[in-house]
C-alpha positions in Angstrom: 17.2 3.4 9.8 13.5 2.8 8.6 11.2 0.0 10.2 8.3 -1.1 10.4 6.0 -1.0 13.5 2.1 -1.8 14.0 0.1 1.1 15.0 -1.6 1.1 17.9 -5.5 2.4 18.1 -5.3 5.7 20.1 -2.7 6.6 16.9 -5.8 6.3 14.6 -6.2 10.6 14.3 -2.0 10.3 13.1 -3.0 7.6 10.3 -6.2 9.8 9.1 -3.9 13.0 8.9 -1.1 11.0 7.1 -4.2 9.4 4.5 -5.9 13.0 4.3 -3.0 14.6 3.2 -2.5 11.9 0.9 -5.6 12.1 -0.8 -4.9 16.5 -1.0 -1.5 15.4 -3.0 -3.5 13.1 -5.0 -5.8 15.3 -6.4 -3.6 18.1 -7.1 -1.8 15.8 -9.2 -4.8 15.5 -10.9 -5.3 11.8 -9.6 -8.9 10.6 -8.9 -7.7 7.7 -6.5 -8.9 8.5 -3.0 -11.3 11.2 -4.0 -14.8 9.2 -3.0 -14.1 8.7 0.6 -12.0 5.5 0.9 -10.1 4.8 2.2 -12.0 6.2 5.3 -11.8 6.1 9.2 -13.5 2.7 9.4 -11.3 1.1 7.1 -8.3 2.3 8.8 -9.2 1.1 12.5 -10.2 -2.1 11.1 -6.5 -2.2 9.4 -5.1 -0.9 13.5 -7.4 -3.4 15.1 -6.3 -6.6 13.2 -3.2 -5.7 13.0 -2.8 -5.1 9.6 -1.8 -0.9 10.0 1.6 -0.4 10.0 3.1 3.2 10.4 7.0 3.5 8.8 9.3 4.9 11.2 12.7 6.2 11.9 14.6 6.8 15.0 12.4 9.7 15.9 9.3 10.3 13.1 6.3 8.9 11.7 6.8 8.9 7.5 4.2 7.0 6.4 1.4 4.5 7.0 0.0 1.3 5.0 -1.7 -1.9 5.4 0.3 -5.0 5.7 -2.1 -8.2 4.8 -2.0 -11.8 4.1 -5.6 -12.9 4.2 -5.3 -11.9 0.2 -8.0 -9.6 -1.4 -11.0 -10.8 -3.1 -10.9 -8.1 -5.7 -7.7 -9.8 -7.3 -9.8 -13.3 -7.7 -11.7 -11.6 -10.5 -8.8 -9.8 -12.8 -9.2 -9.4 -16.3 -5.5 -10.6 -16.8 -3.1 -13.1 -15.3 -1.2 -13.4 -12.2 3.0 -14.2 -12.2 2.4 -15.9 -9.0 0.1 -18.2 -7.8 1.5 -18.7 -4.2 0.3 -17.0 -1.1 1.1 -13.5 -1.5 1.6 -10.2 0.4 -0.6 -7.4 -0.5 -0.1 -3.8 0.5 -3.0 -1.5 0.2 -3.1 2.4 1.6 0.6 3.5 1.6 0.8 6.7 2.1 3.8 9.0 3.3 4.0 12.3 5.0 4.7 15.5 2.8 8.6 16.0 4.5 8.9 12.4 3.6 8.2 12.1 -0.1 10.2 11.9 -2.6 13.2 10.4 -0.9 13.4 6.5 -1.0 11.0 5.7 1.7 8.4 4.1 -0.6 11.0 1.5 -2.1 12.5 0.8 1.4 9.0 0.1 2.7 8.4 -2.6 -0.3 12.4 -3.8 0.8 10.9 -3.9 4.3 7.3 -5.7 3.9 9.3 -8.4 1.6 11.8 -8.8 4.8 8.4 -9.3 7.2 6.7 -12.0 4.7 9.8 -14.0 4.2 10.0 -14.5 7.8 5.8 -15.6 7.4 7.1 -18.0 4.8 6.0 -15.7 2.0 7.7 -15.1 -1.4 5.0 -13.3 -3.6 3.6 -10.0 -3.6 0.8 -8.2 -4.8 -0.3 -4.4 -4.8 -2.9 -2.4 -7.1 -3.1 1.4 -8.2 -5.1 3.8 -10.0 -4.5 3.4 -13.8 -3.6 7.6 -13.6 -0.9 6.8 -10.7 2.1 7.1 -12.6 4.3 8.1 -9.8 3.1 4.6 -7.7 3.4 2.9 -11.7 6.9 3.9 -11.8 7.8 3.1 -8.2 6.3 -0.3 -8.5 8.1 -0.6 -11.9 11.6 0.3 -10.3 11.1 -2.2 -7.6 10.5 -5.2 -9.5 6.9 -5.4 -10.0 5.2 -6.7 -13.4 2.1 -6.0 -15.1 -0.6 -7.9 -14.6 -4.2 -6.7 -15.9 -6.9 -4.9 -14.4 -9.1 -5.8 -11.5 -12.1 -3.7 -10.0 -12.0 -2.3 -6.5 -13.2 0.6 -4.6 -15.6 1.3 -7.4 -13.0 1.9 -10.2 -11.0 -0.1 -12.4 -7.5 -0.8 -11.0 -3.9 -2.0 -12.3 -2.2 -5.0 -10.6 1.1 -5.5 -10.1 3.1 -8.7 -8.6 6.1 -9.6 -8.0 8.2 -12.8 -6.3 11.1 -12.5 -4.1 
């Protein structure tokens, strides 16, 4: 069973490996996202130290890390587009998985799992962005509900954004 659980400073070097590795499988897929430096060991204890880095567990492993927050994210306040939802919102930024655990599930359980977290916080609407050449994090979103939205501008590149209500 997969769940969610903060992680905890001194765990920073596992989130860094996890996010490295990430970036490696980006770019051999040919995907810029992640090639300029972000997200970068700064940003990641700043997720860890307010409590917005969450690792996805099972009994026994670390799969995958992301950032859980609620505080929204300025970048979606400028979007060339419109949002579905208008509400406070969820937004997950820096998911990233292990290499033993892609391609099984894990990424759509995780989005299962945030939405079980925010309903308990009161919220019902998400929000999540990706590189425009993601296709793989397109489709996933796509599969789990998501919608279109437009473009906004973050980490020096032009993003798509995605929402959803649940």
């Amino acid at each position: 069973m997969l769940a969610l659980r903060l992680a905890k400073l001194e765990e920073i070097q596992i989130v860094m490996d996890i996010i490295n590795t990430a970036k490696t499988h980006l770019k051999e897929q040919g995907i810029d996202q992640w090639q300029t430096g972000y997200p970068d060991y700064e940003c990641i204890k700043n997720d860890i130290e307010y409590e917005k880095g969450f690792f996805v567990v099972d009994d026994e492993n670390i799969l995958g890390y992301l950032c859980v927050d609620y505080d929204g994210e300025p970048a979606y306040k400028d979007m060339q587009g419109k949002w579905n939802t208008s509400e406070n919102y969820v937004v997950v930024h820096r998911m990233a998985f292990t290499d033993n655990a892609r391609g099984k599930g894990i990424s759509s359980i995780t989005f299962r799992l945030v939405e079980e977290m925010s309903k308990k916080k009161g919220i019902s609407s998400f929000r999540v962005d990706t590189d425009a050449d993601n296709k793989k994090m397109q489709h996933i979103l796509q599969k789990n509900g998501f919608s279109y939205c437009g473009t906004i501008w973050f980490d020096n590149s032009e993003k798509i954004a995605f929402d959803k209500s649940f």
